[in-house]
N, C-alpha and C positions, 0 to 999 in steps of 0.2 A: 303834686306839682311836677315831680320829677317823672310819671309817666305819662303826663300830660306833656315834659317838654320831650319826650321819647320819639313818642305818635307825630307830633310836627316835625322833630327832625328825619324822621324816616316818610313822611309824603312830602317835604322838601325833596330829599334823597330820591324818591318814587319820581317826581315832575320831572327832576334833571335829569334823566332820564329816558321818561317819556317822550321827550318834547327832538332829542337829537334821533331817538330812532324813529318816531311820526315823520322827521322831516327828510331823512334818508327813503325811506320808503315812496314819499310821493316824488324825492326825485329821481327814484327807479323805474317808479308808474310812468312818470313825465318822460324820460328819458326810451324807456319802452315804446310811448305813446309816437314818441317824436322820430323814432328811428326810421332814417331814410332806406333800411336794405329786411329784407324778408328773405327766409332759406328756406327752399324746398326736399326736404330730405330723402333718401335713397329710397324706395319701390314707391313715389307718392309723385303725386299731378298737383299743379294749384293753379285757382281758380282767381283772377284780382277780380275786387268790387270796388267800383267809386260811387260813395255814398250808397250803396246799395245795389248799384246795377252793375250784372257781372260782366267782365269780358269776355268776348270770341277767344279769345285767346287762350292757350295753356300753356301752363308754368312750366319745363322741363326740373329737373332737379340742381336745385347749386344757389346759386343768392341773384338774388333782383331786387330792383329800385321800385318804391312805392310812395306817395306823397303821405307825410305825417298828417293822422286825421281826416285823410280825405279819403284812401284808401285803406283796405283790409284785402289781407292774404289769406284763402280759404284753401286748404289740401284737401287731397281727396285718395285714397291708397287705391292704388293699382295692383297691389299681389294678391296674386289665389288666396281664393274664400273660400270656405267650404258651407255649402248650403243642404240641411238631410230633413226628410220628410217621408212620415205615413199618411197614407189615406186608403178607403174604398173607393174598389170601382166593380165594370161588370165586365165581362166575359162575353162574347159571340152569342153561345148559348145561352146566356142569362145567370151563369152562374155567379155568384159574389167570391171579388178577389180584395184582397187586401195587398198592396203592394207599397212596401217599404224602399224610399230613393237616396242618392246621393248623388248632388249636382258640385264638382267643383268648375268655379269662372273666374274672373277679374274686369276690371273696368275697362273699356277700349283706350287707350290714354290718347287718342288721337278726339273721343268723343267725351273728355271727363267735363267741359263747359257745358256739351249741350245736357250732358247727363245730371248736370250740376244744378240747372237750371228747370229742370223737367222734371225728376224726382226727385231729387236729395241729396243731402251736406254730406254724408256718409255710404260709407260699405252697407253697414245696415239698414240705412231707410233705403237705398235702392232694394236691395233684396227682400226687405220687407213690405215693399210697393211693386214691386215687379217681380218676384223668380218667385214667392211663396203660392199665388194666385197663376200661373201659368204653369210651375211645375205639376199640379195634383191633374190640373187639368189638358194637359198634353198626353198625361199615362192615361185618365181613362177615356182620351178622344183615342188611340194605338189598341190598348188593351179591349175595348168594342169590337176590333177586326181581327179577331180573334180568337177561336174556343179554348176554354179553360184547359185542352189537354195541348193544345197548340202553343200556349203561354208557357208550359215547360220544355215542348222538345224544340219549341223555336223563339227562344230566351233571347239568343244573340240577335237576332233580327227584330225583335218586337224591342229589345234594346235602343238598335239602329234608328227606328220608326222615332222614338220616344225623344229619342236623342237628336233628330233634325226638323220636329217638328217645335222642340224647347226653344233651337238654334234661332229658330224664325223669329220666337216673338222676343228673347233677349237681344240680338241687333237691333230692333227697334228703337231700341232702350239706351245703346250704351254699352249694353255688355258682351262678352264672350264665353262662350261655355269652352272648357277646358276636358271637360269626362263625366261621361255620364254613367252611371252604374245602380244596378239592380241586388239590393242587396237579397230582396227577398220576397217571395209570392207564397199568400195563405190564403189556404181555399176554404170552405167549412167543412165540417169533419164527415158528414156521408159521402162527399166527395174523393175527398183524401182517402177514405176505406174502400170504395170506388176505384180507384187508382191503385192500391196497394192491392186490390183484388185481381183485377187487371194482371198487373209484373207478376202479380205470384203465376196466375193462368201462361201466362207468356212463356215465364221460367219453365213449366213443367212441359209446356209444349215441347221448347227445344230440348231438353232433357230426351224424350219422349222420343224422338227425331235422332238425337246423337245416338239411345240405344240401340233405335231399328237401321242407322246406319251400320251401327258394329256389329249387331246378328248379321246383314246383307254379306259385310264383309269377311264377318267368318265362314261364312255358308259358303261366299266364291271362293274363298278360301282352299274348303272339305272340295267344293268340286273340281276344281282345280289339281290337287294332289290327286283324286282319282281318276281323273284324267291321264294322268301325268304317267298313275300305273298301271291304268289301260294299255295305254300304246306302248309302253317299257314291255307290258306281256305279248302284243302283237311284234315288236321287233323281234323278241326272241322265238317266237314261232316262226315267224319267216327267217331268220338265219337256219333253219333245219332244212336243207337242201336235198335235193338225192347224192349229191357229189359229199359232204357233211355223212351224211349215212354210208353209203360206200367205204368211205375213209373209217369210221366206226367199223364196220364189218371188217375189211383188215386188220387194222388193230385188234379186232377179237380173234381172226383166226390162228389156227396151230402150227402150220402147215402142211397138212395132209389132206389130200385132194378125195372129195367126197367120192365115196363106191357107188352107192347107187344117187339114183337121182329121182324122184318122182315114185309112184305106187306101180303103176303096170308099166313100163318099160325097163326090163336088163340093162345095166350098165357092163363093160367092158371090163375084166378084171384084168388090170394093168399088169399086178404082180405076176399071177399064172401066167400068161403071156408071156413074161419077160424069161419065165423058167425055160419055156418050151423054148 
């Protein structure tokens, strides 16, 4: 008996209970339901619907009036999203590229009704109605005007291509692209050995080149210096003058004035002469 009166006193105790926070709750619901003001919060757009049909209009952010139950306040976020995707494609030549992307955008918040209205309640179902299906297919309308060695050495422009041709079909829509970036191009692997065949040949060329520049230039070099002591030995040849020799012969003589002079002609003997 005594745990029989236990059990009723404690779902007594359960109901009194029950019954104050059931009725708090529905006049939080109610209250909620009936609230004259709705707030659009910082990087966010909103969209009003009465009874279902939405406005021209967009929400700025801060608080606005809406009729209880008649209307409904829908946001829509405005800040950069970031959207990243692989896919295949082809190449000029026909070669197979695999090119990995990354789109960031955000909403045009001047176009979030019509965006609201035409795709989707969210960041998501826009981008998953509109940027998933135009992004693969933007890179390989670009990357077709294009040969697979062209896709590397001209990355920044085939970038550019990618990136205003995404531009076009995202205003359509609503959206903005913010930056578009090429994370990455995979070729198949005959290819890529292909290409590393290539650099390496290229490498050894200019290699090849740098050293017949420096023979060239040590060779002008060698001829240059012998040049140099070429004409250093013709200068000194031509400073040997008659006047240069003359002056040598001074220098060497004794001073005594030669007796004879030549094989068949008598010279003058000064000295006997001066006896007599």
């Amino acid at each position: 008996m005594q745990t029989n009166q236990a059990v009723d006193l404690s779902s007594v105790t359960l109901h009194r209970w029950l019954i104050p926070c059931a009725a708090i709750m529905l006049a939080l619901i109610f209250i909620s339901l009936m609230a004259p003001m709705a707030i659009v919060p910082a990087g966010s757009r909103g969209v009003m619907t009465t009874f279902g049909k939405a406005s021209d209009e967009v929400l700025s952010e801060g608080v606005h009036f809406k009729f209880p139950l008649v209307q409904a306040l829908h946001l829509m976020d405005v800040r950069i999203a970031k959207s990243e995707g692989e896919g295949d494609a082809a190449s000029k030549d026909l070669q197979q590229v695999r090119a990995r992307v990354v789109v960031n955008y955000h909403l045009d918040p001047a176009k979030v009704a019509q965006t609201f209205r035409e795709v989707g309640t969210s960041t998501e179902e826009v981008a998953a109605g509109i940027l998933e299906p135009a992004r693969p297919e933007a890179v390989k309308a670009v990357t077709a005007r294009f040969t697979a060695e062209e896709l590397i050495t001209k990355r920044t422009e085939v970038r550019d291509q990618i990136a205003v041709l995404l531009q076009e079909k995202m205003l359509r829509h609503g959206l903005i692209l913010d930056e578009f970036a090429i994370v990455n191009f995979a070729f198949s692997p005959s290819f890529t050995a292909a290409i590393e065949a290539k650099v390496n040949a290229e490498q050894q060329k200019l290699k090849a080149e740098r050293d017949l520049m420096r023979i060239r230039v040590e060779a002008e070099q060698k001829v240059a210096s012998a040049q140099a002591e070429a004409e250093s030995l013709r200068l000194q040849r031509q400073e040997v003058t008659p006047h240069v020799l003359a002056l040598r012969t001074i220098e060497k003589w004794d001073g005594h004035l030669p007796q004879v002079t030549g094989s068949a002609i008598p010279l003058l003997d000064l000295s006997k002469a001066a006896q007599r």
